[in-house]
C-alpha positions in Angstrom: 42.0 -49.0 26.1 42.3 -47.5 29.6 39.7 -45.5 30.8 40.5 -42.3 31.3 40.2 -40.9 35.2 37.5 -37.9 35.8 37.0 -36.0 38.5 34.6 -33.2 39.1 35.2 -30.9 42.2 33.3 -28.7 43.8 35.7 -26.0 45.3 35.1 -23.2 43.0 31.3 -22.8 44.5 33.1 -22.3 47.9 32.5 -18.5 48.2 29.3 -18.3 47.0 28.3 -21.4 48.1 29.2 -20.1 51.9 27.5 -16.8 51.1 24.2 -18.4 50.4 24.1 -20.9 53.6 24.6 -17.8 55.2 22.1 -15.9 53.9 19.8 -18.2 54.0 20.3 -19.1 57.3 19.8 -15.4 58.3 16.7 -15.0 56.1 14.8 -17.8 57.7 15.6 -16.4 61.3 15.7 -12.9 61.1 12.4 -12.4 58.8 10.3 -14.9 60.6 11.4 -13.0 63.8 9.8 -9.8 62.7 6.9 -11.6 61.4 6.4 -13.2 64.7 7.3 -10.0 66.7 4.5 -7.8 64.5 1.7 -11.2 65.2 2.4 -11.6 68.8 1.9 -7.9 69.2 -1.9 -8.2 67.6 -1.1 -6.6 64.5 -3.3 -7.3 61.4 -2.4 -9.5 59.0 -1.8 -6.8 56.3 1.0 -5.5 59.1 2.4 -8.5 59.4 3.1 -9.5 56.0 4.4 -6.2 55.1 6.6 -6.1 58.2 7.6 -9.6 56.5 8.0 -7.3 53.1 9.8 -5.0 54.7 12.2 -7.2 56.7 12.7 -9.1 53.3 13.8 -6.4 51.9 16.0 -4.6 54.5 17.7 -8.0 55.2 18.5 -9.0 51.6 20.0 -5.5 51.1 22.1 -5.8 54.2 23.1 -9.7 53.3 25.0 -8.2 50.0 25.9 -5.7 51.6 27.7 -6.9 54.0 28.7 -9.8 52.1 30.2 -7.6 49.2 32.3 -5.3 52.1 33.4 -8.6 53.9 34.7 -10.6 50.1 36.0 -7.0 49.0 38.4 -7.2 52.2 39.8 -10.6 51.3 39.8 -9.8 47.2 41.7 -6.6 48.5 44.2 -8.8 50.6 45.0 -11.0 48.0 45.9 -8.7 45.9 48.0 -6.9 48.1 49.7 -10.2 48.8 50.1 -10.9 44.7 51.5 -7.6 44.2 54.1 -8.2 46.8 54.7 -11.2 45.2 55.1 -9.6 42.0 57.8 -7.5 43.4 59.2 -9.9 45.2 60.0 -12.3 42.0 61.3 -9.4 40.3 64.3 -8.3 43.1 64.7 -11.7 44.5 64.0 -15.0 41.5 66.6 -17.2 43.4 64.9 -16.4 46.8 61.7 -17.0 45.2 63.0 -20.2 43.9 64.2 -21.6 47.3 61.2 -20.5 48.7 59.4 -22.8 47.0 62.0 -25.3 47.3 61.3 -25.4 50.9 57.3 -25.1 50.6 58.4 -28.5 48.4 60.2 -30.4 51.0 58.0 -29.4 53.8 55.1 -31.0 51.5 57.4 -34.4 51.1 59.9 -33.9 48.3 63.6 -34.8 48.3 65.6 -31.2 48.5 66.8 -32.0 44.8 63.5 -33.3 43.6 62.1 -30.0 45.3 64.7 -27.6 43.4 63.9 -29.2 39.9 60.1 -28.6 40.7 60.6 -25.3 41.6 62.6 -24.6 38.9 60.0 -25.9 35.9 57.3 -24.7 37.6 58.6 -21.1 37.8 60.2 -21.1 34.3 56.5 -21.5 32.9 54.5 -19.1 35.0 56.8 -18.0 38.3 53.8 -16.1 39.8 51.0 -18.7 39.2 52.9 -20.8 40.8 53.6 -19.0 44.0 50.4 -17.6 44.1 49.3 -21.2 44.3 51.5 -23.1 46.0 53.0 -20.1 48.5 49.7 -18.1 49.1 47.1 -20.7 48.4 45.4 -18.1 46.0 43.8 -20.1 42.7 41.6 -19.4 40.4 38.7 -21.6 41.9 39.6 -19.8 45.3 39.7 -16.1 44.6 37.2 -13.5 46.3 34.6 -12.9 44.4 32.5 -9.9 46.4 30.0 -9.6 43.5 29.3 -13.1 43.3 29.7 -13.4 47.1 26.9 -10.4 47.7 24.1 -12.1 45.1 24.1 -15.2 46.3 23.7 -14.0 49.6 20.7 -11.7 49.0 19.6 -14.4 46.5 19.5 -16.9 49.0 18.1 -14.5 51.9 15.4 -13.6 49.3 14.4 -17.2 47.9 14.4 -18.8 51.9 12.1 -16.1 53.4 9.1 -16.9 50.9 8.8 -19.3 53.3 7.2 -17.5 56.0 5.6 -14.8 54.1 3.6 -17.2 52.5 3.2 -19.3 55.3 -0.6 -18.9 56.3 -0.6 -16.1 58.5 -3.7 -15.9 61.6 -6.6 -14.1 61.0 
């Protein structure tokens, strides 16, 4: 009995994924700054940690934030460009269908090989399809600002415990 091939990819953590690095990045760097700033300036080490408190807070705010605003853009795009889509199948199918004829035989198909693809695959789910293969929009790729904007602050929160409970000088 042949064993059956598995694969297990990791794609569909790519926006959150690159949310987090990135807020973690900013939380290690930008907290640590204040922290420093506040100690270097003689502050007491009540001040400092609540400037470290305070840029915690601030920062993770501003990572999903900014985060959410950013992922909204691009989940606003692509659905602009679906709805065009949308249209588009509906005036133009045989267009549409050498469209993705072409998409085909740019990828490596023969032009008839291309043309039967095109045809299956858009006489099961045309828009799928061309959302996939045309825009490069998929299910494991769509924006996500939500999920984009927690793992962000999540990450920005979890990385600057580091400094604030680093031991501080008296």
């Amino acid at each position: 009995m042949a064993r059956r091939h598995r694969e297990h990819h990791k794609n569909d953590r790519i926006g959150w994924l690159r949310a987090a690095v990135l807020g973690a990045n900013d939380g290690i760097i930008s907290v640590s700054s204040i922290m420093l700033g506040v100690a270097t300036a003689h502050a007491i080490r009540s001040n400092v940690l609540l400037s470290g408190i305070a840029g915690l807070t601030a920062g993770a705010m501003s990572m999903a934030a900014g985060e959410y605003v950013s992922v909204s853009s691009q989940a606003d795009t692509e659905e602009a460009e679906v709805t065009r889509e949308k249209s588009e199948l509906a005036s133009d199918p045989v267009g549409e269908e050498e469209e993705l004829t072409r998409i085909y035989v740019q990828r490596g198909l023969k032009r008839e090989l291309a043309l039967q693809v095109a045809q299956q695959l858009m006489s099961r789910d045309a828009l799928a399809t061309h959302m996939r293969d045309e825009l490069g929009i998929t299910e494991a790729t769509i924006a996500r600002p939500l999920q984009a904007a927690v793992a962000s602050a999540a990450s920005f929160t979890v990385v600057q415990a580091a400094p604030l409970v680093a031991p501080l000088p008296q």
